[in-house]
Every structure is written in structure tokens, then in C-alpha cells.
TORKOL-4160 file (C-alpha; in steps of 0.2 Angstrom, whole numbers, padded with zeros to 4 digits, m for minus):
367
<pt num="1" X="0000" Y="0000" Z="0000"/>
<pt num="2" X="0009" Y="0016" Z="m0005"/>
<pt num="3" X="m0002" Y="0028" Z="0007"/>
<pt num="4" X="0009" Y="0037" Z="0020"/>
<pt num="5" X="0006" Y="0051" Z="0031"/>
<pt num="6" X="0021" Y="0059" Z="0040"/>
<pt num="7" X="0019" Y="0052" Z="0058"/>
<pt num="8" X="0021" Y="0054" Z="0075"/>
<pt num="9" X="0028" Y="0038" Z="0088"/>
<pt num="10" X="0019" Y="0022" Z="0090"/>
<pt num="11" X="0003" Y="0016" Z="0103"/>
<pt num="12" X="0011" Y="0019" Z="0118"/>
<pt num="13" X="0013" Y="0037" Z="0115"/>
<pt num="14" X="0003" Y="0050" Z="0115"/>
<pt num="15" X="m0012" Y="0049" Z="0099"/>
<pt num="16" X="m0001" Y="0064" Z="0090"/>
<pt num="17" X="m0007" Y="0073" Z="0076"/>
<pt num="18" X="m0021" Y="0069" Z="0068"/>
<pt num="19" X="m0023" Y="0070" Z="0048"/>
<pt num="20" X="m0025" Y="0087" Z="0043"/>
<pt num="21" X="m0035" Y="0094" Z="0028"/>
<pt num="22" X="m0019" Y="0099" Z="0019"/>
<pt num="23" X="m0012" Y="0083" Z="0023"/>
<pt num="24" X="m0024" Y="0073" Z="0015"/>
<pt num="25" X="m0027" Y="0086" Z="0000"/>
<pt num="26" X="m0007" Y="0083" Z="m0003"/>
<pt num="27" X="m0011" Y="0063" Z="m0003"/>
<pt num="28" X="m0026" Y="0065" Z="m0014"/>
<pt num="29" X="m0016" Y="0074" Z="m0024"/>
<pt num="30" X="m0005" Y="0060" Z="m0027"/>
<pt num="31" X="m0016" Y="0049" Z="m0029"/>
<pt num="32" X="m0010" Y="0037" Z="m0017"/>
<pt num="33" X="m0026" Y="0035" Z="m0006"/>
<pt num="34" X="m0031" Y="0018" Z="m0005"/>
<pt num="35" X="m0050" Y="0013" Z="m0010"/>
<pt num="36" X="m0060" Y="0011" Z="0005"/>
<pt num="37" X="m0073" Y="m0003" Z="0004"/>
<pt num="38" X="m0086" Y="0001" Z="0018"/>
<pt num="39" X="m0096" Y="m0015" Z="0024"/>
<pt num="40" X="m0113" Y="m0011" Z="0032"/>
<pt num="41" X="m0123" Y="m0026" Z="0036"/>
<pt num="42" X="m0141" Y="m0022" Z="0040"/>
<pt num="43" X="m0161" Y="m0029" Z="0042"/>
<pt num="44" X="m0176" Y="m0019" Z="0045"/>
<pt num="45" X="m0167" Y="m0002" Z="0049"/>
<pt num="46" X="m0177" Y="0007" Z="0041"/>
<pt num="47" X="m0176" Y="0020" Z="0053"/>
<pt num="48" X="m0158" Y="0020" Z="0055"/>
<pt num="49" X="m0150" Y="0017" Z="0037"/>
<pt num="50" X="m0152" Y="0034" Z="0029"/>
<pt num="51" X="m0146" Y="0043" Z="0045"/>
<pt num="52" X="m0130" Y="0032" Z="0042"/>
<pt num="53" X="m0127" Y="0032" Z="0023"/>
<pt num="54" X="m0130" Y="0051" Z="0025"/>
<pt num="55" X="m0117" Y="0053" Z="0037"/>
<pt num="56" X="m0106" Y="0042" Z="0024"/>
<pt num="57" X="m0110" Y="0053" Z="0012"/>
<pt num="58" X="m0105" Y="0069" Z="0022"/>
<pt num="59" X="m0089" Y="0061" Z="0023"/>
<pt num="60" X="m0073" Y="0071" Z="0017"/>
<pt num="61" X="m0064" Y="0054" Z="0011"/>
<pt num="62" X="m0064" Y="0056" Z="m0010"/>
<pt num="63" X="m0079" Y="0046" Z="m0015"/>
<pt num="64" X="m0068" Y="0040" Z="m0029"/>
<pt num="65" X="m0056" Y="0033" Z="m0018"/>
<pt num="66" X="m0074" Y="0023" Z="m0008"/>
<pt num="67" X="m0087" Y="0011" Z="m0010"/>
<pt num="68" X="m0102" Y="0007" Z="0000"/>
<pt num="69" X="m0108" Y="m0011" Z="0001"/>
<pt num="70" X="m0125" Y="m0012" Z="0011"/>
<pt num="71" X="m0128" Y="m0030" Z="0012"/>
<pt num="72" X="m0148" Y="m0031" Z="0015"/>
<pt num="73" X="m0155" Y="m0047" Z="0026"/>
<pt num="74" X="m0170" Y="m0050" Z="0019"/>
<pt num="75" X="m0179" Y="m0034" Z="0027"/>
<pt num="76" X="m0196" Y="m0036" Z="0029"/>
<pt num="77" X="m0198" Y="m0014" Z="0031"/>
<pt num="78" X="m0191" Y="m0003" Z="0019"/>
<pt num="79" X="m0175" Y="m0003" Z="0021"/>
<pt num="80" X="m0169" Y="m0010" Z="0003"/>
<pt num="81" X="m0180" Y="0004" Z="m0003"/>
<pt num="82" X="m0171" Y="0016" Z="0005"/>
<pt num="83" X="m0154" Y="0010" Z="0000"/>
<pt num="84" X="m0160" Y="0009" Z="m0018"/>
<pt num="85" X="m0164" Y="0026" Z="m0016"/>
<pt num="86" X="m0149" Y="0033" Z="m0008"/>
<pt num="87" X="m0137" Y="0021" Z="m0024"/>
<pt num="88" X="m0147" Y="0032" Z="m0035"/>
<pt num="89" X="m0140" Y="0047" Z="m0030"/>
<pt num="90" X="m0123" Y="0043" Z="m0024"/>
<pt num="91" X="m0116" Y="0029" Z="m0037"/>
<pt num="92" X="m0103" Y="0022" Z="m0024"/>
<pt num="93" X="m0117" Y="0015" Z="m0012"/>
<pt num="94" X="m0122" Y="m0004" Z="m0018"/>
<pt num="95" X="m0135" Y="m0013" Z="m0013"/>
<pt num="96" X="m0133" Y="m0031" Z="m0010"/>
<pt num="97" X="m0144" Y="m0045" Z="m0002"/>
<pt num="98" X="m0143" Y="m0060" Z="0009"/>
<pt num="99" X="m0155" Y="m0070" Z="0012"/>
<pt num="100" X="m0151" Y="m0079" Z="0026"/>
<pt num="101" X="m0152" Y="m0063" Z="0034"/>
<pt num="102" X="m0138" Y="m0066" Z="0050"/>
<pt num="103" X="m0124" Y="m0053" Z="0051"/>
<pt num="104" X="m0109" Y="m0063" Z="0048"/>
<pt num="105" X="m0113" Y="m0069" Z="0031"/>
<pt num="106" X="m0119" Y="m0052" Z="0027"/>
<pt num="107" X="m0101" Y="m0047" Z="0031"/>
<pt num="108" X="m0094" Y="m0061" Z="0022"/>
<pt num="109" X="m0102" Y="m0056" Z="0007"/>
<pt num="110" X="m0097" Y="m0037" Z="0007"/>
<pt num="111" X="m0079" Y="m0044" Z="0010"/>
<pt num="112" X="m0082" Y="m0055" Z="m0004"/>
<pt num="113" X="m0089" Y="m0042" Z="m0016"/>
<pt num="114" X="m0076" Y="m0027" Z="m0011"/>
<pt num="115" X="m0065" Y="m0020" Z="m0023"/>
<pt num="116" X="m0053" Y="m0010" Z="m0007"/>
<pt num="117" X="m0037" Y="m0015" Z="0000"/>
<pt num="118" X="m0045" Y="m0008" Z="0017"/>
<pt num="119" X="m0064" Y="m0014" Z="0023"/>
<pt num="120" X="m0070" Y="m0005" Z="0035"/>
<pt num="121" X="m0086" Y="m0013" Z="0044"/>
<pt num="122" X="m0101" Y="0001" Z="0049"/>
<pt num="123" X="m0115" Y="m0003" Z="0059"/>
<pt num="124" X="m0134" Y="0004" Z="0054"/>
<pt num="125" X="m0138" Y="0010" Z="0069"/>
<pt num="126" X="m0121" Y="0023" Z="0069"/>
<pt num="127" X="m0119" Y="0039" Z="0063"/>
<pt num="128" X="m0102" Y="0044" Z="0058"/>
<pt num="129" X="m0092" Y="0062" Z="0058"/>
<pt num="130" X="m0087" Y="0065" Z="0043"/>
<pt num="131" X="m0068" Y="0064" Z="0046"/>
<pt num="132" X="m0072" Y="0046" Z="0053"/>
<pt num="133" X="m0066" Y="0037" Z="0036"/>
<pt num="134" X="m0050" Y="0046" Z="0034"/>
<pt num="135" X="m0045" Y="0044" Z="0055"/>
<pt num="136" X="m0048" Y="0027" Z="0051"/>
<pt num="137" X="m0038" Y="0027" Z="0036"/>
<pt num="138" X="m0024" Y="0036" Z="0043"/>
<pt num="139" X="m0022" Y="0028" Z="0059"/>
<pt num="140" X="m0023" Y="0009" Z="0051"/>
<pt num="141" X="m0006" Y="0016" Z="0041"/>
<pt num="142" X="0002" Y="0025" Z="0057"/>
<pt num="143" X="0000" Y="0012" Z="0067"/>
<pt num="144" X="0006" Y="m0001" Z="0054"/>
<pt num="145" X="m0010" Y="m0011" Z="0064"/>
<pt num="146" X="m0020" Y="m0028" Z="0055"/>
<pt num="147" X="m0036" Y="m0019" Z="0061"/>
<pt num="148" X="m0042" Y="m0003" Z="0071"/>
<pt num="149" X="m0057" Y="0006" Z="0078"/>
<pt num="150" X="m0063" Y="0016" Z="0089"/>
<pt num="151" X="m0076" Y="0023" Z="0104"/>
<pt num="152" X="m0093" Y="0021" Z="0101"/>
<pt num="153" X="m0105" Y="0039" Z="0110"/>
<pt num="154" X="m0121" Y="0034" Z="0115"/>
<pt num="155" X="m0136" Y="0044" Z="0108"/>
<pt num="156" X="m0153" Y="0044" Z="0116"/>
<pt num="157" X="m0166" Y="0036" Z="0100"/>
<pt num="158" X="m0176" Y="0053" Z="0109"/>
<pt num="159" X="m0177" Y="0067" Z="0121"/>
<pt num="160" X="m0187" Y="0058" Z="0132"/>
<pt num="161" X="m0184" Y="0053" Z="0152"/>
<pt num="162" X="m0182" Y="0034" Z="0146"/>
<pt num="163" X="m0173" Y="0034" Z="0129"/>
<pt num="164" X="m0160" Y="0047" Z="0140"/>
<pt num="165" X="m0159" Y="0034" Z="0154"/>
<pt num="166" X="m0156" Y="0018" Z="0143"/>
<pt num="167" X="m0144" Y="0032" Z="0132"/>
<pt num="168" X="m0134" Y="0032" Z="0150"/>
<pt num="169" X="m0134" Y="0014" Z="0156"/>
<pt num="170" X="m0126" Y="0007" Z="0142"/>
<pt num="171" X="m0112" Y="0021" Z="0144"/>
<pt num="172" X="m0108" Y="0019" Z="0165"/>
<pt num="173" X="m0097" Y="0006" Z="0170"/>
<pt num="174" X="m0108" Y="0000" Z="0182"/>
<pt num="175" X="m0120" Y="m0005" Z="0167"/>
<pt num="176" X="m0109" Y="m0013" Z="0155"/>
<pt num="177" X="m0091" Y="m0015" Z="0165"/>
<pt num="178" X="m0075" Y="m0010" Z="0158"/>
<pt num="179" X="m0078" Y="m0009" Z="0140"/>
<pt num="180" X="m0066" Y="0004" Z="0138"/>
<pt num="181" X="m0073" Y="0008" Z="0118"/>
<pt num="182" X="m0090" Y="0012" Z="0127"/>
<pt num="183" X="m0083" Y="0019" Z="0142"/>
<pt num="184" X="m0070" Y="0029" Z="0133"/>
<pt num="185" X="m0049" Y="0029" Z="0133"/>
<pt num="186" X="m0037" Y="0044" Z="0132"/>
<pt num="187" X="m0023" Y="0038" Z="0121"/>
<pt num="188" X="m0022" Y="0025" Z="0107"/>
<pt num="189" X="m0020" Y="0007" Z="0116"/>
<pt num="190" X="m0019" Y="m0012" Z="0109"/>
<pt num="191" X="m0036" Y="m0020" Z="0111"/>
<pt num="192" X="m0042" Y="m0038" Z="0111"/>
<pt num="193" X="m0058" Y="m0031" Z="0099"/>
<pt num="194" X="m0065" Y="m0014" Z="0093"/>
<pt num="195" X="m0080" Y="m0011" Z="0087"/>
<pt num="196" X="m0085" Y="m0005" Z="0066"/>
<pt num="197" X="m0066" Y="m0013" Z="0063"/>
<pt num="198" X="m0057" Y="m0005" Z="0048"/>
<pt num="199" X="m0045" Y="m0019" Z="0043"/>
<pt num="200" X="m0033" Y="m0023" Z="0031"/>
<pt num="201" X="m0041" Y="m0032" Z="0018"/>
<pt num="202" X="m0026" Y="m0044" Z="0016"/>
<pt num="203" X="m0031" Y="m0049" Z="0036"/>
<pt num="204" X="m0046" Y="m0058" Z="0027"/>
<pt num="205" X="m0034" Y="m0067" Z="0017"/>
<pt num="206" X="m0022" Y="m0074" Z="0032"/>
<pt num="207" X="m0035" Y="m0075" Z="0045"/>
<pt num="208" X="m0052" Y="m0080" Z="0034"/>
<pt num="209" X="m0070" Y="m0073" Z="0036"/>
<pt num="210" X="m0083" Y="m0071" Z="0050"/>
<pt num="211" X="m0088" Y="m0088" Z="0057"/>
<pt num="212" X="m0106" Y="m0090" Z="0048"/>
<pt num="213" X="m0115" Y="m0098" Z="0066"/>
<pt num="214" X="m0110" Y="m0082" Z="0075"/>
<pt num="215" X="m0129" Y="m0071" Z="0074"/>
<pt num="216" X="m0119" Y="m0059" Z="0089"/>
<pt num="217" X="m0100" Y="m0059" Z="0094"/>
<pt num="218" X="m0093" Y="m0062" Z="0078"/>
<pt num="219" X="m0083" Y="m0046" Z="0079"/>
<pt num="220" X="m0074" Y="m0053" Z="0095"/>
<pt num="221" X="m0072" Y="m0070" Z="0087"/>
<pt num="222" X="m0062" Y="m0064" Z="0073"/>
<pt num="223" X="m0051" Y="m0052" Z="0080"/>
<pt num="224" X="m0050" Y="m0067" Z="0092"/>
<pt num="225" X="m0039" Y="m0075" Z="0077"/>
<pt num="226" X="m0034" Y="m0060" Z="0072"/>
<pt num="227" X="m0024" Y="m0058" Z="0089"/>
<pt num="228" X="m0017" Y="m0077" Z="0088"/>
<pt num="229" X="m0011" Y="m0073" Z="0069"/>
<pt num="230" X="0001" Y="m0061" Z="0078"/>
<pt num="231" X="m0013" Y="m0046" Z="0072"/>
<pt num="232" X="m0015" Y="m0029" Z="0079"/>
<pt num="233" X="m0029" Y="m0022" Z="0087"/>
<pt num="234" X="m0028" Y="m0003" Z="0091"/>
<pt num="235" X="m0042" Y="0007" Z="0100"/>
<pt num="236" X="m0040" Y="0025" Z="0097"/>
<pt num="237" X="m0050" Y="0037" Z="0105"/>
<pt num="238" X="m0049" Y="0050" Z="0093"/>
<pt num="239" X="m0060" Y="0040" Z="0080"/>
<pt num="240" X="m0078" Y="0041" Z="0088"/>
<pt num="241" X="m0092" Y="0035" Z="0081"/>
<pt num="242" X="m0110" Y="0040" Z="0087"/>
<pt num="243" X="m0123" Y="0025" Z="0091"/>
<pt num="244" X="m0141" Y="0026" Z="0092"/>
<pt num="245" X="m0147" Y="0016" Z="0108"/>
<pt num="246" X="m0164" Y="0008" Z="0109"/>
<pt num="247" X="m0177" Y="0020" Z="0114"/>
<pt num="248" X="m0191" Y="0007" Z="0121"/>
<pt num="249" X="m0191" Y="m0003" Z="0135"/>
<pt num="250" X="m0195" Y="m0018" Z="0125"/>
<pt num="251" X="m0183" Y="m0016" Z="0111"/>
<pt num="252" X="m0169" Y="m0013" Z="0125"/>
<pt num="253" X="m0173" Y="m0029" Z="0134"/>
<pt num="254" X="m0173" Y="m0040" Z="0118"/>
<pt num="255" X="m0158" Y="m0032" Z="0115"/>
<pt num="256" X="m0150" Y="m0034" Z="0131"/>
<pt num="257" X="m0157" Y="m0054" Z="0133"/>
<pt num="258" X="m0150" Y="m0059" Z="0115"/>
<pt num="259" X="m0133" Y="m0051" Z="0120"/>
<pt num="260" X="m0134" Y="m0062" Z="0135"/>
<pt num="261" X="m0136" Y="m0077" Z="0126"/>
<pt num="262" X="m0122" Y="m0073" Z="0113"/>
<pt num="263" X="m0111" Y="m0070" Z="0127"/>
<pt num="264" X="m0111" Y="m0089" Z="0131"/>
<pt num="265" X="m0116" Y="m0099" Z="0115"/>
<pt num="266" X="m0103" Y="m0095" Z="0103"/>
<pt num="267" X="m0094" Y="m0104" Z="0116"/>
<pt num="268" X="m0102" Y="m0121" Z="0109"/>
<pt num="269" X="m0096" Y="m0118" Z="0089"/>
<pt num="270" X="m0077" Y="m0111" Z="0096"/>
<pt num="271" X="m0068" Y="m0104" Z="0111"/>
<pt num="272" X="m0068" Y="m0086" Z="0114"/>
<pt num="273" X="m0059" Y="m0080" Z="0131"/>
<pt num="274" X="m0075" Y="m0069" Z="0134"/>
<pt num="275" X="m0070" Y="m0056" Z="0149"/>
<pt num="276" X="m0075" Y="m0059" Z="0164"/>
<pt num="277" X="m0088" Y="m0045" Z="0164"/>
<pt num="278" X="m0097" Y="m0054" Z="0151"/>
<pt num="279" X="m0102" Y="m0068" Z="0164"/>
<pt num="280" X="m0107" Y="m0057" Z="0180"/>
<pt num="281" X="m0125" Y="m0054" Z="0175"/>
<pt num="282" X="m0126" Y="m0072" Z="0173"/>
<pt num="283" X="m0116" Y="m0076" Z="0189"/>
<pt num="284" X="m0129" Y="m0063" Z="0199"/>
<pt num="285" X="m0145" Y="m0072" Z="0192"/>
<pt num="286" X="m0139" Y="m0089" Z="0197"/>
<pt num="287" X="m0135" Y="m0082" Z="0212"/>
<pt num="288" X="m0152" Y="m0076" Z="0218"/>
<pt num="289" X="m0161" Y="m0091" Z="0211"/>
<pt num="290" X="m0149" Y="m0102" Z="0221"/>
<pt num="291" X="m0150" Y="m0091" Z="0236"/>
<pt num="292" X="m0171" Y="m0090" Z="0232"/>
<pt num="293" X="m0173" Y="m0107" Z="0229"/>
<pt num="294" X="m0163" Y="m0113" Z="0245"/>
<pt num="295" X="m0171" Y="m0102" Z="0254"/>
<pt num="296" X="m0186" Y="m0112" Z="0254"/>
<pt num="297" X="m0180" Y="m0126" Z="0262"/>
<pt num="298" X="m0167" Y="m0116" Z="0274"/>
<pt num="299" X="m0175" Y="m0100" Z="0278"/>
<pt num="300" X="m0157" Y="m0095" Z="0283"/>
<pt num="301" X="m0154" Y="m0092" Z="0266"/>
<pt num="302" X="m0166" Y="m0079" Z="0266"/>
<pt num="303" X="m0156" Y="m0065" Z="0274"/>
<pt num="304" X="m0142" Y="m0069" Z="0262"/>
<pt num="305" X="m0153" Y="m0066" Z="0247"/>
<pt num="306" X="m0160" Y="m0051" Z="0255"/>
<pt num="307" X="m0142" Y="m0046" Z="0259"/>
<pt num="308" X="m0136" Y="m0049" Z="0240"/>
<pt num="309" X="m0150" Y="m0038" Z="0236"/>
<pt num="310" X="m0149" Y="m0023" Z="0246"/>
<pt num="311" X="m0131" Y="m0023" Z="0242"/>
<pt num="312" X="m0134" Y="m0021" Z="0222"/>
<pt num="313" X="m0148" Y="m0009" Z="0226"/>
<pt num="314" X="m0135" Y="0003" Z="0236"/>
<pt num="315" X="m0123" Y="0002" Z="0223"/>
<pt num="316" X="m0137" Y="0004" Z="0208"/>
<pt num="317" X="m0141" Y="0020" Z="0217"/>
<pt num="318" X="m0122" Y="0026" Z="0220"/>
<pt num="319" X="m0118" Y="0024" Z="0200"/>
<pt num="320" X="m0136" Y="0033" Z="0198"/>
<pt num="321" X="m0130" Y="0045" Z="0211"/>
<pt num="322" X="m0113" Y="0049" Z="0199"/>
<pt num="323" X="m0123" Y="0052" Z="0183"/>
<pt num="324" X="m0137" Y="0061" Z="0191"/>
<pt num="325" X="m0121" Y="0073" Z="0197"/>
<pt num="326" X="m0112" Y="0073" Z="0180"/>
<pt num="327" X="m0128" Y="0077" Z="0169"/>
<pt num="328" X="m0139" Y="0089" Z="0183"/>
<pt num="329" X="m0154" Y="0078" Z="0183"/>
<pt num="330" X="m0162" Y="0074" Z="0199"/>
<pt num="331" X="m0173" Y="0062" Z="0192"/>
<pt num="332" X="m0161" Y="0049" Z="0185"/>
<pt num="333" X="m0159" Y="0045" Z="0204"/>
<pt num="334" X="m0176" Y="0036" Z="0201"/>
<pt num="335" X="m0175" Y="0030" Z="0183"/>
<pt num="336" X="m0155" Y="0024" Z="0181"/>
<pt num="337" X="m0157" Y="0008" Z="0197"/>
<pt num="338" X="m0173" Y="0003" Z="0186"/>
<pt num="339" X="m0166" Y="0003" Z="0169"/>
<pt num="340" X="m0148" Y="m0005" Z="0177"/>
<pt num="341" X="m0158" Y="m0018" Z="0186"/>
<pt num="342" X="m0166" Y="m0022" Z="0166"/>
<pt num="343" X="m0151" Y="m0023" Z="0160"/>
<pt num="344" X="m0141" Y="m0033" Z="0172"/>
<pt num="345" X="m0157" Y="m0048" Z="0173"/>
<pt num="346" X="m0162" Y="m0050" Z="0155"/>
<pt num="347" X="m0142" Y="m0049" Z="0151"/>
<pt num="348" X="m0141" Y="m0063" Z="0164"/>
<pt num="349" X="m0159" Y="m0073" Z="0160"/>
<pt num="350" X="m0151" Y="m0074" Z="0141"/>
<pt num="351" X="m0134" Y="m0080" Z="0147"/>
<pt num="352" X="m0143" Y="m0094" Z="0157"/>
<pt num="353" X="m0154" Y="m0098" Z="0140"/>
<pt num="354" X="m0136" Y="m0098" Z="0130"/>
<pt num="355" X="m0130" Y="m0112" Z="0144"/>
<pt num="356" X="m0146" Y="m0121" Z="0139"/>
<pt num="357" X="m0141" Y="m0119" Z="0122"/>
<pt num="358" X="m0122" Y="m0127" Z="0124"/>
<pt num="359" X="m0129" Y="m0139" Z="0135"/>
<pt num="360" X="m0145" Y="m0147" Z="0123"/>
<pt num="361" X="m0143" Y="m0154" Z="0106"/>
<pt num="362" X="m0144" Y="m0143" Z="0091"/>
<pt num="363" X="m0163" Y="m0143" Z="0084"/>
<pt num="364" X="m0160" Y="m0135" Z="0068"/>
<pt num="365" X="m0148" Y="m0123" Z="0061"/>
<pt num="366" X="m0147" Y="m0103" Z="0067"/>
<pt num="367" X="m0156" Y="m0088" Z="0057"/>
């Protein structure tokens, strides 16, 4: 790839200067950018997927130096519509369709189908700043990295009390642990995953594709390989993308349950060293239906179920505490222990159903 930028020293440093307009106008100029194939994978976003190819579109990257692939999963809304629409305006966004409608295999097939010697994977419920492709760009070549990406800002699906709450809970530590990429770091730092990855397309070549039975946690099962082919992963905190979170109650708990099960049942196709922040929900919901259930037969049991509660209540309310502080709203005090509580038992439930699922034969293949 003959695309360099004049640089400053390596990950441990400090994340240096970041591609200037000049800069990249003197590359342009050159002709030396490399063709950036963007991968968005999608099904029934019709809310979501013009906000983002709009966002791509603002992007200052040459558009002759990028393509889009949206790879459709068989939406039932309008969302191929819309994509159709969007290609007719701005020729570098394909539409292309998968019928078997799971992420991975949509992501194989834009992989498959890209023309660029850098992919860079999007996801339809992002927005993107219109510098994101080039900060991609540039830090894959100053860092000399196999893959990098960046840290994802939560935006509320609307101005109200909930959609700002669930906004929130997927952003504290105390609702989603030490995920730095959602929590947010201050210099460029070697990861075990990123999220919306901008990779090297030669990785796909050494490493292979996305593992096809993976609905969730494919990304973390790829750069899982990625990291045993000797591959870097760099989290830069000046690439920032900005993620629309679920604005209902019921859409946020399916959400939260099916993360829960993916957290455990890629474990039965291959072996992912999940963190261990992954399995606490799970470990808690265990926990209180051991403690519950025991408690029936030895009331003693009782007080340390009422114990494990009132310990997670106080510190719910101490995390809701710190955000009601940081944003000047009284009422999170009330809202954030609720919504963490939401979080933290369908999270768990669909980490006890994903056990089920390791543990009971296959019934059929996954959609």
C-alpha cells in the first residue's frame, strides 16, 4: 500500500497529530489514497439506514477513492427501498442482499464483493463524523495495525426521560463494565476487539471470514484469530463514532437478553476467552435463584438473598447518584437503578438460556 502520512511515535505514545485537511489534500493529490470498501450489514433499519449512509456521504474521504456495500437481510420494512434510493444518487453505495439474513454472512459477502485494500465494517444504527473514514484510514497506516477502531458515543433514540436513561446505562461502567470503547480511553491502546473494525483487507486473506453460526460476537471471534495470527488491534479514542441506543423498554430488553445469550453460546461452535464482565449478569442471576430457591428449604438463606440484594440496590443507586451529578438531573436518581436492574437480569436470563443452548442438542440450524 503506498499511502503514508508523516507520523508521530507508536501506541504507547501520546495519539499525535491527527490527519490534517492539507495533509490529505497533498495525498489526494497524489493519488496514493487507498479505495475504501465500507461493509454495512443491516435488516429492517429502516429507521436507521439513511441517517447512516448520510453521514457516509458527508464524509470528506474522495468518493472516488470509496465504496459502500449495504448488504440487506432480507428486510421485511423498507429498508432495501431506501438503500435503492440513496445508490441512485450517490453511485458508490451498492445494494446487495442476503437472504439468510444473519450478520456474519452479510459481512462475508461485502468482504467478498469489495474491490478495497482496506474494509471497513459500519454498523446501521451509527452515525459517523465526517472525518471518521479518513481517521480510520490514517491511523490503520500510522500504526502499521491488521485492524483498528474506535469509541462508540451513545445517543438517546429521543429526548425523552427513558430513551436518555437507557442512552446512559449502556455508557456507565456500572452497566456494561470496563468496556473501555464504550466507556472511553485517552490515548491509542492495543485491544483484544473494537467495534465497526477498519481492517486490512489482506487480514481476510491470512485469518479467513466471519464464522457463519455467530448471529452476535462475531466481531470478538475474529479479532480473536486475528490476535493469535500475531494481528494488531488498536483502540484510538480519537476515532468516535456515534450509536443510536434503543429508545423502548421492550426493544432494549430483547436487545439486552440476546446479547446475553451470545455471550455464552458461541462458546459451543469455538472458544472465545469472553472477559469476565461478560459472565457477571449471569453469575448474579444464578446467584439469587440459588439463594431463592434454597431459601425455601433453609430460611437462613433468606437473609443472604436479602443481603445480596440490598447490596446491588446501594450500589445501583451510588452509580445513579454519579450520573445524576455529572448530567444535573435529579430524576435519573429514580430512573438509572430501574433501567440498570433491566439490564443486568435479561443480560443474565439470556446468558442462562445460551448455557441451555451449549448444553441441549442442536434442533436446527441458526437464522
Amino acid at each position: 500500500m503506498d499511502f503514508r502520512f508523516r507520523t508521530s511515535p507508536g501506541p504507547r505514545g501520546r495519539s499525535g497529530a491527527i490527519p490534517s485537511a492539507d495533509s490529505l489534500e497533498r495525498v489526494r493529490s497524489t493519488g496514493t489514497l487507498p479505495l475504501v470498501s465500507v461493509v454495512v450489514p443491516c435488516r429492517n433499519e429502516a429507521l436507521t439506514i439513511r441517517n447512516c449512509l448520510q453521514s457516509l456521504a458527508a464524509n470528506t474521504y474522495p468518493k472516488e477513492r470509496m465504496e459502500c456495500l449495504v448488504v440487506d437481510g432480507a428486510s421485511s420494512d423498507s429498508t432495501a427501498d431506501i438503500i435503492s434510493e440513496l445508490s441512485q444518487i450517490h453511485p458508490w453505495i451498492r445494494l446487495l442482499r442476503n437472504p439468510k439474513r444473519i450478520t456474519p454472512i452479510s459481512l462475508n459477502i461485502g468482504i467478498q464483493n469489495a474491490s478495497g485494500e482496506v474494509i471497513l465494517r459500519l454498523d446501521a444504527h451509527g452515525t459517523y463524523p465526517p472525518d471518521y473514514v479518513s481517521k480510520c484510514v490514517y491511523y490503520l497506516e500510522r500504526f502499521g495495525a491488521d485492524n483498528v477502531g474506535g469509541v462508540i458515543r451513545t445517543i438517546p433514540a429521543g429526548d425523552t426521560l427513558l430513551a436518555q436513561t437507557l442512552a446512559l446505562v449502556i455508557s456507565h461502567p456500572f452497566g456494561i463494565g470496563n468496556s473501555s470503547f464504550r466507556t472511553g480511553v485517552r490515548e491509542p491502546r492495543e485491544a483484544d476487539t473494537v467495534p465497526f473494525g477498519c481492517f486490512r483487507k489482506s487480514v481476510f486473506q491470512r485469518v479467513g471470514l466471519f464464522h457463519e453460526k455467530l448471529a452476535r460476537s462475531q466481531d470478538m471471534e475474529f479479532n480473536v484469530r486475528l490476535r493469535r495470527a500475531r494481528g494488531r488491534i488498536i483502540l484510538v479514542p480519537d476515532i468516535v463514532s456515534n450509536y443510536l441506543s434503543r429508545s423502548t423498554l421492550k426493544s432494549f430488553l430483547k436487545h439486552c437478553f440476546t446479547n446475553g445469550v451470545w455471550a455464552l453460546y458461541p462458546l459451543k461452535f469455538v472458544r472465545i476467552p469472553f472477559s469476565i464482565r461478560h459472565y457477571i449478569p449471569l453469575i448474579a442471576v444464578l446467584t439469587l435463584l440459588g439463594l431463592g430457591g434454597t431459601s425455601l428449604v433453609y430460611p437462613m438463606f433468606g437473609l443472604a438473598l436479602a443481603f445480596a440484594i440490598l447490596l446491588y440496590v446501594l450500589t445501583s443507586v451510588c452509580a445513579a447518584s454519579h450520573i445524576a451529578l455529572r448530567e444535573r438531573r435529579a430524576s435519573y436518581l429514580f430512573t438509572m437503578p430501574f433501567a440498570f436492574a433491566c439490564l443486568h437480569l435479561s443480560y443474565g436470563l439470556g446468558s442462562l438460556v445460551g448455557l441451555f443452548k451449549i448444553i441441549l442438542p442442536e434442533r436446527g440450524s441458526e437464522d
